[in-house]
SEVOGU-59721 format. One record per residue: residue in one letter; x negated, z negated, y of N, C-alpha, C, O in turn. Coordinates in pm, whole numbers, always signed. Layout:
! residues N
ATOM  type     nxx     nzz     nyy    caxx    cazz    cayy     cxx     czz     cyy     oxx     ozz     oyy
ATOM     a       X       Z       Y       X       Z       Y       X       Z       Y       X       Z       Y
...
END
This chain:
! residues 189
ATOM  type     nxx     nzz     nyy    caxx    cazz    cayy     cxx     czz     cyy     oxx     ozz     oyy
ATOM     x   +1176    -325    -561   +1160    -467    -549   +1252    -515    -438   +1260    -462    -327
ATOM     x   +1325    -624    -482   +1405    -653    -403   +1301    -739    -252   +1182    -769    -249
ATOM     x   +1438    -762    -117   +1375    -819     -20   +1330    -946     -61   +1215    -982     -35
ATOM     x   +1415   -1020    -129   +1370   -1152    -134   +1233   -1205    -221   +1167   -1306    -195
ATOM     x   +1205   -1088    -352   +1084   -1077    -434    +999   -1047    -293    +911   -1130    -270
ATOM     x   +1014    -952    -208    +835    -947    -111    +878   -1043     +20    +836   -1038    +135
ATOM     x    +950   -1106     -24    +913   -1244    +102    +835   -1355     +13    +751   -1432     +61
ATOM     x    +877   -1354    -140    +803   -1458    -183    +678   -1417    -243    +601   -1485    -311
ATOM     x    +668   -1298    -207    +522   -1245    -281    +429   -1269    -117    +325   -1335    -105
ATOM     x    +485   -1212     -31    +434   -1263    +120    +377   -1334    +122    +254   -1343    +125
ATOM     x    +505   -1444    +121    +427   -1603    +148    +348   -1680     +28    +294   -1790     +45
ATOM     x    +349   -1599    -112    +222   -1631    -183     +76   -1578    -143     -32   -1630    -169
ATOM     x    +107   -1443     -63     -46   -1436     -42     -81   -1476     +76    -203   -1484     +95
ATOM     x      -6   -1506    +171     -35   -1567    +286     -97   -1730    +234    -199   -1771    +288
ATOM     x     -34   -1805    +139     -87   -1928    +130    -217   -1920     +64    -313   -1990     +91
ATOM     x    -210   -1776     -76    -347   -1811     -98    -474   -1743     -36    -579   -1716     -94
ATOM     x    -434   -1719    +120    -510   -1691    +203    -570   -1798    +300    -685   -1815    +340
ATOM     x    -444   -1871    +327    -457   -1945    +440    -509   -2080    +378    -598   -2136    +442
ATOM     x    -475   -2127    +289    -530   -2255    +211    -665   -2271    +195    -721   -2376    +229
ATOM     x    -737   -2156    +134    -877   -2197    +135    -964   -2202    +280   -1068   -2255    +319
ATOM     x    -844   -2102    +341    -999   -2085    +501    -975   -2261    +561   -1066   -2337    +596
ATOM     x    -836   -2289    +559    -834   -2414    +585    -931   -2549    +561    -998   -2621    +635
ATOM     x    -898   -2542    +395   -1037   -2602    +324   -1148   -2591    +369   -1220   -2690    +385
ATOM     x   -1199   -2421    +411   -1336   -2427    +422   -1354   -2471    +566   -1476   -2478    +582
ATOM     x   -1286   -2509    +691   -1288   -2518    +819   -1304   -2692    +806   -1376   -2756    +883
ATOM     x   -1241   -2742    +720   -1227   -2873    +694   -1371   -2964    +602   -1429   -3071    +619
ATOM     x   -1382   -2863    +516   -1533   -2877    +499   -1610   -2892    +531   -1673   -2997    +538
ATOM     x   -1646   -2733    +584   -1763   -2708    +750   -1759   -2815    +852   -1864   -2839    +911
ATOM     x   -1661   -2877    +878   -1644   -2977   +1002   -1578   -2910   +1105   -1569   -2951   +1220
ATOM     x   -1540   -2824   +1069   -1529   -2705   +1238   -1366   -2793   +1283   -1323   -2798   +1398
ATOM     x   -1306   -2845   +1181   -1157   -2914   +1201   -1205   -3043   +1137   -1269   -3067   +1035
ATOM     x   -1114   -3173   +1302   -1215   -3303   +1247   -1094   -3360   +1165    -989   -3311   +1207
ATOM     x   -1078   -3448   +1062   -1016   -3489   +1012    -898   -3556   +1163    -801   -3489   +1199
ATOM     x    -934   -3691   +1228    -909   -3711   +1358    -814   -3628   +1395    -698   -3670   +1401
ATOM     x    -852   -3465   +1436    -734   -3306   +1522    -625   -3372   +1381    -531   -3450   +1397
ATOM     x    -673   -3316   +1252    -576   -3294   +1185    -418   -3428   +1150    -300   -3406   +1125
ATOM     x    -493   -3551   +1163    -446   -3622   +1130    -349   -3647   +1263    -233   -3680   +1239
ATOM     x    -385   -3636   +1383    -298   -3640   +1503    -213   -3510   +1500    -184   -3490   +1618
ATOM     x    -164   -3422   +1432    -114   -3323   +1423     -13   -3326   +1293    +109   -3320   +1305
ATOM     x     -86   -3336   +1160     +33   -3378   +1050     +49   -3542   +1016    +145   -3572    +946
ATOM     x     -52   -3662   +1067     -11   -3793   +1035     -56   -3756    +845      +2   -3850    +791
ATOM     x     -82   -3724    +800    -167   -3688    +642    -322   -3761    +660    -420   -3694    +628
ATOM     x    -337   -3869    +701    -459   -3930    +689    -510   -3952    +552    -630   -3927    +539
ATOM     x    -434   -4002    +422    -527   -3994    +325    -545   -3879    +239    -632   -3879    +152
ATOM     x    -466   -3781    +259    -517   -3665    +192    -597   -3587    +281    -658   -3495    +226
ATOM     x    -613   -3602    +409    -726   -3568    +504    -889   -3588    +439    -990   -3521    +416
ATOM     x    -829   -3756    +425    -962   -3838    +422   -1024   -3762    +254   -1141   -3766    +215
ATOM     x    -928   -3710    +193    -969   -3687     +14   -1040   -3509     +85   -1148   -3466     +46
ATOM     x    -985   -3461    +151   -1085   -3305    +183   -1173   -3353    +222   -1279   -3317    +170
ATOM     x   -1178   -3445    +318   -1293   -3441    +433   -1403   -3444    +339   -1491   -3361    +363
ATOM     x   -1427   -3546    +202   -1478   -3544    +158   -1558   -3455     +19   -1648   -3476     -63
ATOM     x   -1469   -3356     +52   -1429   -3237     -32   -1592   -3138     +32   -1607   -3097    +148
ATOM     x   -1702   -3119     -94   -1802   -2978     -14   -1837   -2968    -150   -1811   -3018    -260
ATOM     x   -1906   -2885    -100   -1991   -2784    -219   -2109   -2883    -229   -2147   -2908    -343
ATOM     x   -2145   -2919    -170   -2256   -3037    -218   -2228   -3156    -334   -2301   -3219    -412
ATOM     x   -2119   -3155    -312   -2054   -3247    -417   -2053   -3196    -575   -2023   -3282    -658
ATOM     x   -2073   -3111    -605   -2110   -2998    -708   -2280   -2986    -767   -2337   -2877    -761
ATOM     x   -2332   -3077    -808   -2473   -3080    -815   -2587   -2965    -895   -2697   -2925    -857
ATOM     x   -2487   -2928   -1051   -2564   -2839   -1166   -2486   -2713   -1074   -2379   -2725   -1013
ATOM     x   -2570   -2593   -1084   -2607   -2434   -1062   -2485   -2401   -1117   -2422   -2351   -1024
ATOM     x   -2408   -2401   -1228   -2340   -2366   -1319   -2213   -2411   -1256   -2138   -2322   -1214
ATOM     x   -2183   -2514   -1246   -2040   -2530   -1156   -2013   -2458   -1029   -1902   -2422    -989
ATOM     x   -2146   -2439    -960   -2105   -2429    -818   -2076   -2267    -846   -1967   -2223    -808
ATOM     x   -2164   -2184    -907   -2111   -2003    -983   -1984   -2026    -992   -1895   -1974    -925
ATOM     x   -1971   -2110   -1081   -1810   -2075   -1164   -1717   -2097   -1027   -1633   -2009   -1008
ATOM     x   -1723   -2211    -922   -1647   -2210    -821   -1635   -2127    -712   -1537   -2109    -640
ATOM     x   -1770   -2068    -705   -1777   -1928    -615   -1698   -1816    -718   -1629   -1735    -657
ATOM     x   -1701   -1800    -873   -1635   -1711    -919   -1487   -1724    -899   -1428   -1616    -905
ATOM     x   -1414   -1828    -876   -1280   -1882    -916   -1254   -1826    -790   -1180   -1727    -798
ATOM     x   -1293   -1860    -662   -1253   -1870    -529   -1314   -1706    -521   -1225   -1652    -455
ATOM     x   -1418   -1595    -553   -1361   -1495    -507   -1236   -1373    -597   -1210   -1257    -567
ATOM     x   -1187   -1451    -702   -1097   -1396    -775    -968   -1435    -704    -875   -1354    -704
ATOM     x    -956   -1540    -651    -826   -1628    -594    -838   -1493    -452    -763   -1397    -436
ATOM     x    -938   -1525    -381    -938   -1455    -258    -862   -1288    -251    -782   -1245    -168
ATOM     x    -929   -1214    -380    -884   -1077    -442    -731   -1019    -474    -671    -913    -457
ATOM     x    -704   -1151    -529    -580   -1174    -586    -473   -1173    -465    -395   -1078    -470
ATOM     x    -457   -1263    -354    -417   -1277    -268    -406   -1200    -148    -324   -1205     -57
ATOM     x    -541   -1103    -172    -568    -995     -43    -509    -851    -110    -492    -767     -21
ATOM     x    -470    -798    -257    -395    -738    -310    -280    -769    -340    -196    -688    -380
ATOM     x    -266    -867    -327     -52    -926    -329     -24    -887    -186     +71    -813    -164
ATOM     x    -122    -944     -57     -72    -905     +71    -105    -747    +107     -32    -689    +187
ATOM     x    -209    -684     +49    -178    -535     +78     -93    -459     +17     -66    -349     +65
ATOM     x     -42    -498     -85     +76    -402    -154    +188    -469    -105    +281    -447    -183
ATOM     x    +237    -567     +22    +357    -514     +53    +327    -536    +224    +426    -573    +287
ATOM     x    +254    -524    +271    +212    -491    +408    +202    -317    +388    +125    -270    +304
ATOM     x    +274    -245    +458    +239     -92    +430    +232     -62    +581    +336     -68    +646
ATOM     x     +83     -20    +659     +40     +42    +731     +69    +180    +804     +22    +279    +747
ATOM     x    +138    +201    +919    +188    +344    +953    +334    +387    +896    +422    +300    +895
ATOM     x    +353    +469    +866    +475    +523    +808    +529    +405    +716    +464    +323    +650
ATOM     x    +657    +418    +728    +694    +330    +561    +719    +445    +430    +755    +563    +423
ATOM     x    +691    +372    +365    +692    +469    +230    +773    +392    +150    +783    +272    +124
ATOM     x    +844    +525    +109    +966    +446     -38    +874    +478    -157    +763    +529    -171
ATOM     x    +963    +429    -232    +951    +423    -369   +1034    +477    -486    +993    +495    -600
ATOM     x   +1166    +502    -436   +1253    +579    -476   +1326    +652    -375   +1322    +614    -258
ATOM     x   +1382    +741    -406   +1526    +814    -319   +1661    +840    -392   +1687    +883    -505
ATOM     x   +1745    +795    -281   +1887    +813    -409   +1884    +949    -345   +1863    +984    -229
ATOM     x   +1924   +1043    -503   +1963   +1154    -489   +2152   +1195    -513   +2201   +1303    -479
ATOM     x   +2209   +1114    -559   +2365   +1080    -589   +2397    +928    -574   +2344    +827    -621
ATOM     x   +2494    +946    -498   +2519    +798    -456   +2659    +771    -515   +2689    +654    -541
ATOM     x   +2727    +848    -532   +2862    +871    -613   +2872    +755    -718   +2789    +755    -808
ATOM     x   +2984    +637    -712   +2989    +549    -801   +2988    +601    -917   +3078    +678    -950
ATOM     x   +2895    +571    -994   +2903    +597   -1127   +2819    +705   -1177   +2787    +750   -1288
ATOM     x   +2799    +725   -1075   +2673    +914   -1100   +2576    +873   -1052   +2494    +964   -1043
ATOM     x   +2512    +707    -986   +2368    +718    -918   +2269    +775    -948   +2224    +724   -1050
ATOM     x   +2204    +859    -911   +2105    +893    -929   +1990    +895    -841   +1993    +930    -724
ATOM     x   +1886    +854    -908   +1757    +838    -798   +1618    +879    -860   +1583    +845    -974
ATOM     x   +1523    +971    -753   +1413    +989    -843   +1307    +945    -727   +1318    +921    -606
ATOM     x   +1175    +946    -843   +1074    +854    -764    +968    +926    -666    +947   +1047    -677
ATOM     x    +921    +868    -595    +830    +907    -514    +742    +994    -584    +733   +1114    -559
ATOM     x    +672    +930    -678    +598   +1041    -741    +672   +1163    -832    +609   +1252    -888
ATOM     x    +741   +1156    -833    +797   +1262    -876    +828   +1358    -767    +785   +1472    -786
ATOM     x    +878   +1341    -680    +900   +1433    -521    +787   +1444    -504    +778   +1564    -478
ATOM     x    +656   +1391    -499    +506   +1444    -480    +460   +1513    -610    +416   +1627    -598
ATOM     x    +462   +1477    -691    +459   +1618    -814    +529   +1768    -810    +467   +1870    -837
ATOM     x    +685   +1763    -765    +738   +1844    -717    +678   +1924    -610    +657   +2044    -631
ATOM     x    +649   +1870    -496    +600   +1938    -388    +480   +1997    -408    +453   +2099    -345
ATOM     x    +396   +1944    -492    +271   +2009    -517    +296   +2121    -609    +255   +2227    -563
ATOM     x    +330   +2127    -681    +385   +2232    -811    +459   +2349    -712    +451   +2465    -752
ATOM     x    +530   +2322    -588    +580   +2420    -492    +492   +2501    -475    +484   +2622    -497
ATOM     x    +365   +2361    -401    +315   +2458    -299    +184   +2579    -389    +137   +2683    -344
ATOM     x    +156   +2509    -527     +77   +2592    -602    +156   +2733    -638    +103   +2844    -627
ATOM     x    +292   +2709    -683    +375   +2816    -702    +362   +2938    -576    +390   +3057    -592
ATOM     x    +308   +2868    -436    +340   +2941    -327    +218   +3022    -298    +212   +3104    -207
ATOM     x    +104   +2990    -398     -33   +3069    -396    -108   +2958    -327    -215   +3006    -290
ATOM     x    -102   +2865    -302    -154   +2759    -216    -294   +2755    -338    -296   +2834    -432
ATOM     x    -406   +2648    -313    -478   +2597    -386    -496   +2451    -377    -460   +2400    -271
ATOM     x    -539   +2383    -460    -540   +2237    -435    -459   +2171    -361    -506   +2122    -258
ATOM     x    -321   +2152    -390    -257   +2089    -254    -217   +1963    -296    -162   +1952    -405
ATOM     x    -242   +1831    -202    -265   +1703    -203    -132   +1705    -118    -129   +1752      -4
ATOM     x      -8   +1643    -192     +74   +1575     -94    +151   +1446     -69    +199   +1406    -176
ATOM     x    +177   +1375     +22    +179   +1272     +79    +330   +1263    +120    +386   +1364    +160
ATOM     x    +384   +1165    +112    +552   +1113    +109    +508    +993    +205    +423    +904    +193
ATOM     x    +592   +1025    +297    +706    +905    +361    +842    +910    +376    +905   +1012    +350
ATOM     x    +897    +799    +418   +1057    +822    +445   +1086    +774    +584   +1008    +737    +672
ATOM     x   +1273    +785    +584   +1307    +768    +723   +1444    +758    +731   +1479    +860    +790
ATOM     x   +1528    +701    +708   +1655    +675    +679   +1675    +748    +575   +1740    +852    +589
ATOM     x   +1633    +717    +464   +1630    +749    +295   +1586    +913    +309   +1595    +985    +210
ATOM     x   +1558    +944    +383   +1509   +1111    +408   +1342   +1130    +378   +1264   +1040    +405
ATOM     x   +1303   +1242    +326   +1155   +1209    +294   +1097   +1311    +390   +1162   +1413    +411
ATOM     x    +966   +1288    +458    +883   +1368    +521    +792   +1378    +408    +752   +1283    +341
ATOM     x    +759   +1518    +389    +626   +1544    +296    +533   +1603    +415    +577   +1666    +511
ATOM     x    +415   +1574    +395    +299   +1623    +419    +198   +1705    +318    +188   +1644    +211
ATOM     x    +149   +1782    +321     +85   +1865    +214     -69   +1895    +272     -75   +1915    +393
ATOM     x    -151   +1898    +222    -280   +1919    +267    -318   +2051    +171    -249   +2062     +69
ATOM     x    -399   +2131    +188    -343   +2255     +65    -488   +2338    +130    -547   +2293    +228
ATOM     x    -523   +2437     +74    -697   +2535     +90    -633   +2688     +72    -532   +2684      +2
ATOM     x    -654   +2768     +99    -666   +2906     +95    -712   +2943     +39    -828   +2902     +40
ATOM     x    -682   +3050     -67    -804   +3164     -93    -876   +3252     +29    -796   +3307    +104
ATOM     x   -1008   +3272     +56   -1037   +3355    +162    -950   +3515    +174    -948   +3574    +282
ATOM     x    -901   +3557     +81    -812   +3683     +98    -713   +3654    +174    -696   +3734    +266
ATOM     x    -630   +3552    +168    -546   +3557    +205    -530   +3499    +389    -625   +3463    +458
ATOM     x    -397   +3506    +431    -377   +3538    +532    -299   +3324    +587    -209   +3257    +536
ATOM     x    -385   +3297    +697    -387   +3137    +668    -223   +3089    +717    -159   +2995    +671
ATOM     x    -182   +3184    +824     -40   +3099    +878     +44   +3202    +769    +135   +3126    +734
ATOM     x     +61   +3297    +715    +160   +3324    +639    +194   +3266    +522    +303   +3246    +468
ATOM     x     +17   +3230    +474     +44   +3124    +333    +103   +2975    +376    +150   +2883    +308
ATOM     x     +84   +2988    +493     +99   +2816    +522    +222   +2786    +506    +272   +2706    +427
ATOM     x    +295   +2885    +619    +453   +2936    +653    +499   +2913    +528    +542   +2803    +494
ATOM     x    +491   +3039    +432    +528   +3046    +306    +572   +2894    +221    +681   +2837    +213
ATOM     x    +462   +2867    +175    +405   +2713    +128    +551   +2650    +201    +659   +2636    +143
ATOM     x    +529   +2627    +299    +646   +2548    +382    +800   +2555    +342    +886   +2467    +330
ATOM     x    +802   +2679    +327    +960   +2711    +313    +941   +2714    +141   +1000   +2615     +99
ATOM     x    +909   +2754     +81    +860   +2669    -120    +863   +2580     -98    +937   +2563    -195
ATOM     x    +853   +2467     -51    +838   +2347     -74    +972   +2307     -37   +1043   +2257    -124
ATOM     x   +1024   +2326    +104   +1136   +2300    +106   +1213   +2341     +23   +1252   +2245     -43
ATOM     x   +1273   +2468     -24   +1347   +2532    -123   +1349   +2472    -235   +1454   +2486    -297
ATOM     x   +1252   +2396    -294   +1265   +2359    -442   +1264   +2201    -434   +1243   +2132    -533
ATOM     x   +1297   +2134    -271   +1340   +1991    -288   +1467   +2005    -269   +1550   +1931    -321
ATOM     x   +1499   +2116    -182   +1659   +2121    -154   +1716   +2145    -295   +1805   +2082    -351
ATOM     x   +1662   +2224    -330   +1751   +2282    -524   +1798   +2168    -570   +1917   +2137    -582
ATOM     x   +1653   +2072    -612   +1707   +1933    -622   +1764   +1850    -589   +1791   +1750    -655
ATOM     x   +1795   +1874    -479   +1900   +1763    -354   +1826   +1641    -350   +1868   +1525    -356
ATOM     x   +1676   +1695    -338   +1597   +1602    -249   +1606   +1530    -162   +1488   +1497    -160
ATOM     x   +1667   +1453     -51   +1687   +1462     +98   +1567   +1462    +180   +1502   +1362    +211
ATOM     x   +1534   +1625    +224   +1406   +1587    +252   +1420   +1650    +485   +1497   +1728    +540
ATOM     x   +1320   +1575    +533   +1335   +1565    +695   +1257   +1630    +730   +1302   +1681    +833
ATOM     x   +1151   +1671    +709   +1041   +1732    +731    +951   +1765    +628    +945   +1691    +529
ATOM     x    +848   +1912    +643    +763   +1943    +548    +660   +2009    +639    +679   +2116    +696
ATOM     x    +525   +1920    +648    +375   +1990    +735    +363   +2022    +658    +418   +1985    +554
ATOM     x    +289   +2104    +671    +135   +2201    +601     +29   +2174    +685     +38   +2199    +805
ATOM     x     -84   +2119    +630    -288   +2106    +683    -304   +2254    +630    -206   +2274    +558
ATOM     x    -350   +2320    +633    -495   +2397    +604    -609   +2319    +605    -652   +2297    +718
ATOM     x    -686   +2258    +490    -817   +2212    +488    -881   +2305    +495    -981   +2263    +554
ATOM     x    -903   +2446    +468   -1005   +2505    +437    -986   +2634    +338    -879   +2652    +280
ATOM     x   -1082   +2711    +326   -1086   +2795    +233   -1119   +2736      +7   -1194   +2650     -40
ATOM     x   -1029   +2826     -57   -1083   +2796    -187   -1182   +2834    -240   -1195   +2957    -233
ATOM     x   -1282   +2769    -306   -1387   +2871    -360   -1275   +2958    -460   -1169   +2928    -516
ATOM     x   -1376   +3107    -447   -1363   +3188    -590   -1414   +3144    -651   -1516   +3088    -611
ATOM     x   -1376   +3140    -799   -1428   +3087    -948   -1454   +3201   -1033   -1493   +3185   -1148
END
């Protein structure tokens, strides 16, 4: 997604965030028409909220449907702003793997996390959960991964580590780093 698509996806969920608390502050009374009108000079569309409540809504049935509308609007807006607010690390979405005019090539995040997991199972690992970020188009994997109790915990880990790397490098992954967790032991089955 380009920059300019998540500035305008931004400032859509920022408005349909900020619009209703407004409303409802203007409602409530908590903002007097008076603050607002000495601030934007909007006196008659002031005067059309001020008069704006939920009381104004008399049958059971409207006022549902407007509590339904307004917490779908609210949902809507708080998932447009969490999918491009990204918390901690930044995470891509693709990586160019050939940049060569005419040869681009790029594969996706989930695919480098499919990869890495398929490593680290190849490496005797069990269950391994792994996690992508990037860093000047370079990927850090993280792997979270269980033991069999036979086995031996920093050699599998070690191991795991250098598999994982080995089969992003094959690919010409660009990859910066690769942890290994130990969560724990695997059950036998």
């Amino acid at each position: 997604m380009s920059t300019f698509n998540r500035v305008v996806m931004l400032i859509a969920a920022l408005l349909l965030i900020c619009v209703p608390v407004f409303l409802l502050l203007v409602g409530l009374g908590v903002l007097s028409a008076n603050q607002i009108n000495a601030a934007t000079g909007y006196r008659n569309a002031l005067g059309a909220l001020e008069g704006f409540s939920a009381s104004s809504f008399s049958d059971i049935g409207s006022r549902i449907l407007l509590a339904i509308v307004g917490i779908l609007v609210a949902l809507v807006s708080l998932l447009l702003l969490l999918r491009e607010l990204t918390f901690g690390r930044s995470v891509t979405r693709k990586a160019l793997i050939d940049e060569t005019p005419g040869r681009e090539t790029a594969i996706t995040a989930q695919a480098v996390r499919r990869l890495a997991e398929g490593a680290a199972t190849e490496a005797g690992a069990a269950s391994p959960k792994c996690y992508l970020t990037s860093k000047n188009r370079r990927y850090e994997v993280s792997c979270d991964i269980q033991i069999p109790e036979t086995q031996d915990f920093a050699e599998l880990a070690s191991h795991t580590r250098h598999n994982i790397r080995r089969v992003l490098e094959e690919q010409r992954v660009p990859i910066k780093d690769v942890e290994i967790t130990v969560q724990g032991t695997a059950s036998q089955e």
